[in-house]
Structures are given as structure tokens and as C-alpha cells.
C-alpha positions in Angstrom: 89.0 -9.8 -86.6 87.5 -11.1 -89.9 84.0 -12.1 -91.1 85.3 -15.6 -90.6 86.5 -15.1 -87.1 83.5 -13.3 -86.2 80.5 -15.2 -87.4 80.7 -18.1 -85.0 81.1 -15.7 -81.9 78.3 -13.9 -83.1 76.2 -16.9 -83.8 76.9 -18.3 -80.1 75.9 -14.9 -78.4 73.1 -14.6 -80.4 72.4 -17.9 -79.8 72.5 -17.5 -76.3 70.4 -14.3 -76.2 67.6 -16.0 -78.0 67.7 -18.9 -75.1 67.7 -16.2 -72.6 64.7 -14.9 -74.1 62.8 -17.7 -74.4 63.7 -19.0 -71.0 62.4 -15.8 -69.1 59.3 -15.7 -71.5 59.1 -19.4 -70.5 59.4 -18.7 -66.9 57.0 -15.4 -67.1 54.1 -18.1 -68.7 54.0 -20.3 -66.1 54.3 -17.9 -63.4 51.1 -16.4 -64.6 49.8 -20.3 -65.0 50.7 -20.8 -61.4 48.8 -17.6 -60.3 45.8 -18.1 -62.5 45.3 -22.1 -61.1 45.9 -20.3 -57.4 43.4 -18.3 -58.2 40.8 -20.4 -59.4 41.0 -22.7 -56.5 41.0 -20.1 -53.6 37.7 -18.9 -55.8 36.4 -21.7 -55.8 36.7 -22.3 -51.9 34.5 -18.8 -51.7 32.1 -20.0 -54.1 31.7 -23.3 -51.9 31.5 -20.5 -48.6 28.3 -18.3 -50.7 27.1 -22.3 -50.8 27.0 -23.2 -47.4 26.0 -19.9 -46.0 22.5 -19.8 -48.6 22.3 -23.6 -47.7 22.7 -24.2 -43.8 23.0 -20.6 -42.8 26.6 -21.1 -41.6 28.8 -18.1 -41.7 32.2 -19.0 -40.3 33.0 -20.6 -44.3 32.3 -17.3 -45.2 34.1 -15.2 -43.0 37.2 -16.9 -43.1 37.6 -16.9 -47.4 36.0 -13.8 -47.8 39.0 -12.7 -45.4 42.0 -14.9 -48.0 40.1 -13.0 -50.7 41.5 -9.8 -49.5 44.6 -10.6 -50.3 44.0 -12.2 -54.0 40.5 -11.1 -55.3 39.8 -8.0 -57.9 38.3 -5.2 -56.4 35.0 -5.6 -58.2 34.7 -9.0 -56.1 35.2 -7.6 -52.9 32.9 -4.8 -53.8 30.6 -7.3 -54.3 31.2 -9.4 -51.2 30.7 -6.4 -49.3 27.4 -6.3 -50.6 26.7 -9.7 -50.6 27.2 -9.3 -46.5 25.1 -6.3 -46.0 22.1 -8.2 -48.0 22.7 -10.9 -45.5 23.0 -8.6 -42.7 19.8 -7.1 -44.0 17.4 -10.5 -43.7 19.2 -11.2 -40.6 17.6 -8.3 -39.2 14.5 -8.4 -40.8 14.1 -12.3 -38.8 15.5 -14.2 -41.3 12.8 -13.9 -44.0 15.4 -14.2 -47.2 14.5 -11.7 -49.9 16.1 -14.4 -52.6 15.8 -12.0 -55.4 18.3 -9.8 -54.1 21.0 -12.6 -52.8 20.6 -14.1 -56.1 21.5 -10.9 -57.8 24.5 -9.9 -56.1 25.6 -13.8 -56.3 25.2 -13.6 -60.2 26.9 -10.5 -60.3 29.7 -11.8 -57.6 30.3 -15.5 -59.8 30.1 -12.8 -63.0 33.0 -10.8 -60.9 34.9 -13.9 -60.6 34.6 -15.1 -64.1 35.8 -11.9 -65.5 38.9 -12.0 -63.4 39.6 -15.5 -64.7 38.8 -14.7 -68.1 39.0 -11.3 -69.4 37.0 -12.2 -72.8 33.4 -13.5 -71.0 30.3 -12.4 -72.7 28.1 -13.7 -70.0 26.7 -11.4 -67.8 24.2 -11.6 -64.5 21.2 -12.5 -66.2 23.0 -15.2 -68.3 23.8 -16.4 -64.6 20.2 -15.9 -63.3 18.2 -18.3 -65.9 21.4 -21.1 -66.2 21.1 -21.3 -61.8 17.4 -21.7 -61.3 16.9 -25.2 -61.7 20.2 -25.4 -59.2 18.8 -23.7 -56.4 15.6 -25.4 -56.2 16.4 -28.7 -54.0 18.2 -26.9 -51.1 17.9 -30.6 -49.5 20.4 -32.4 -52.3 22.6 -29.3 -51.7 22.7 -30.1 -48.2 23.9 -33.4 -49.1 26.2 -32.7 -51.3 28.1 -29.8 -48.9 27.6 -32.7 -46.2 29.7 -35.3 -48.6 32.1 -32.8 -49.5 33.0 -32.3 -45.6 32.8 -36.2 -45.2 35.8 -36.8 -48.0 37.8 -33.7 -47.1 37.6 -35.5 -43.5 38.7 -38.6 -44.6 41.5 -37.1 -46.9 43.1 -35.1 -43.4 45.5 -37.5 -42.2 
């Protein structure tokens, strides 16, 4: 076989070799797109659950995504859930006087959890977390409204 002969075969398999490449690189990407976009939303639907259980006390939210997050959150998260449950426990028992400073804690260190797993490079930290929230948790009454408006449309959206 000569030079001549043999440069177009090797141009087409090479050819085809780079394609494969770049299709399963392709393919790897937006897997991990797919995974990260699962991710965020099943995080978020805890988030909304540490919401509803500060703001109207109700559990079953919680319960039921901390269990999904079993199956998809970092370890550090669920470390942190864990503990986010015994503080809870803890004012349950002690009737229902809410030591704040501690829920608040573990949540900033729980959404600081979430955003590291989401995105590895963060530079902010639970105290970062503690001074942006405190305006937020202020008017527990407009966050009743909202989580009640949020209920309302999902409602409305179920068929």
C-alpha cells in the first residue's frame, strides 16, 4: 500500500476517532448537566421542607425529602440533616421554646452543605449565610404567605 493509498484511509479513521471522542465527551457533559439540574431541584424541594417546618411547624415536608435526599445528597448534607432533626427534636422536648440560634446555625451550615455540593469553588461560608438571612427570617407571617401561594399554584398546576 503506498503513501497515496494510505492517506485518505487514515484520514477517515482518524476522522472517525476524533467524532467518537467528541461524541462521548459530548454525551459525558450533559450527563453531568442532567445530574447537576436533578440535583438542584430535589435541593431545592428540601430547602422549601427546612421552610415550612421553621414556618408552620409542619414535619411531613420534611420527612419525606430528607428521605429522596438519601439517595442523592453529599454525606456532609445528611450529616447535617441529622442534626438539623435532633435540634428540632431537642425544642420539641423542651415545649416548643425554639432556641433560634442553634436552628439557624445548622441551617447555614446545611444551605453552605448544599452549595458546596453544587459548586465546588464557594467562598462563602455559615456566617456569610447568617448576616445575608436575617432580614429574611424576620416576617414569619409573609413567609406563611408565600409557602401558602406556593401550595395554591402547585394545586392549580396538578391536573
Amino acid at each position: 500500500m503506498t503513501w497515496q493509498t494510505a492517506l485518505p484511509i487514515m484520514t477517515a479513521i482518524l476522522s472517525a476517532l476524533a467524532g467518537l471522542i467528541v461524541w462521548v465527551v459530548q454525551r459525558e457533559f450533559e450527563r453531568r448537566q442532567r445530574e447537576h439540574l436533578r440535583r438542584e431541584e430535589l435541593y431545592l424541594r428540601l430547602l422549601n421542607s427546612f421552610l415550612e417546618l421553621r414556618v408552620s411547624g409542619n414535619v411531613a415536608p420534611f420527612l419525606c425529602e430528607t428521605q429522596r435526599a438519601w439517595l442523592y445528597a453529599s454525606d456532609e448534607v445528611l450529616r447535617l440533616i441529622h442534626h438539623y432533626w435532633e435540634v428540632f427534636q431537642k425544642e420539641q422536648t423542651n415545649s416548643g421554646s425554639a432556641n433560634t440560634e442553634a436552628r439557624n446555625l445548622v441551617e447555614n451550615r446545611f444551605r453552605v452543605a448544599i452549595r458546596r455540593d453544587l459548586h465546588r469553588r464557594t467562598q462563602l461560608d455559615p456566617i456569610w449565610f447568617t448576616a445575608a438571612r436575617q432580614p429574611l427570617l424576620a416576617d414569619m407571617d409573609a413567609l406563611r404567605e408565600y409557602l401558602n401561594r406556593q401550595g395554591a399554584s402547585e394545586d392549580e398546576a396538578t391536573p
